[in-house]
C-alpha positions in Angstrom: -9.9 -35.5 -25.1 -11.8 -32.6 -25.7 -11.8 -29.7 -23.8 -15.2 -28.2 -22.1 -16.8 -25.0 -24.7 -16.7 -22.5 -21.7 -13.2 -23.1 -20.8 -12.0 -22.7 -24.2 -13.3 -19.5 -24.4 -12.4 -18.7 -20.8 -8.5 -19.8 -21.7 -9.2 -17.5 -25.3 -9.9 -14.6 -22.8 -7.2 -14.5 -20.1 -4.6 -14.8 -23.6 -6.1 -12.1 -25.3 -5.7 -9.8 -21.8 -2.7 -11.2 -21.4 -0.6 -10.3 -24.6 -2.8 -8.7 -26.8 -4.9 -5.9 -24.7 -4.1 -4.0 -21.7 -4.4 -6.2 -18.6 -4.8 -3.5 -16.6 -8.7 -3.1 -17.5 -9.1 -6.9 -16.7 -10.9 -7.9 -13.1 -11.2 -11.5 -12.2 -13.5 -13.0 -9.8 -13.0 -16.6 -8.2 -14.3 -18.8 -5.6 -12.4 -18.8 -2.5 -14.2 -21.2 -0.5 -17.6 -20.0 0.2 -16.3 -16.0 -0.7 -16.2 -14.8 -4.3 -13.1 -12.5 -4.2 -12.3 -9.8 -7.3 -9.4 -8.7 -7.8 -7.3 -7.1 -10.9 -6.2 -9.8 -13.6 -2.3 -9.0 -13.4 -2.7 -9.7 -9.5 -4.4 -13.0 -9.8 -1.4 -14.4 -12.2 0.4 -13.4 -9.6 -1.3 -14.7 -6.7 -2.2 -18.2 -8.5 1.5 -18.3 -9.6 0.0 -18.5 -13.0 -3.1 -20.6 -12.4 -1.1 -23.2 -10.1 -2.3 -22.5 -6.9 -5.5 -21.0 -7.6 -7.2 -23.2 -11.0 -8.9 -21.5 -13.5 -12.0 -23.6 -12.6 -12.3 -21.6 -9.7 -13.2 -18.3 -11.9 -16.5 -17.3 -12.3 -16.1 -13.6 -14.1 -14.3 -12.0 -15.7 -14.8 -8.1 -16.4 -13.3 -5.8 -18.9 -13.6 -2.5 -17.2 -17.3 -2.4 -16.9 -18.5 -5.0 -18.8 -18.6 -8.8 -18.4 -16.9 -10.6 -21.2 -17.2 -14.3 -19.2 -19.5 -15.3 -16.7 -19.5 -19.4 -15.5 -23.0 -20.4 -16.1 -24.7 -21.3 -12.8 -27.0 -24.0 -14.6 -25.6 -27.3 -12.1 -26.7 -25.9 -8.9 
């Protein structure tokens, strides 16, 4: 089975922020029923109980202080 391109890269993101770069520049922003709520990267780990509770599906940003380094594409609306 083959994983999805954008998740991939997605999954290569939130490892690098985790264990390679400071996490502490990362902000995440996710679905939350019809709300998109952003919150700092370390507290979403935390809050999804490490993508459990909250799926990584549900992310549609990501952004390294000021700049975007993943955005969902919006193309299937």
């Amino acid at each position: 089975m083959r994983k999805k391109k954008g998740k991939g890269k997605l999954v290569e993101i939130l490892s690098k922020a985790r264990f390679y770069d400071d996490i502490a520049l990362y902000q995440v922003s996710y679905r939350d029923f019809d709300n998109i709520v952003t919150i700092p990267l370390k507290e979403f780990i935390l809050l999804s109980s490490s993508f459990e509770l909250i799926p990584i599906s549900r992310i549609v940003e990501i952004k390294k202080g000021t700049t975007v380094v993943y955005s969902k594409s919006t193309t299937n609306s």
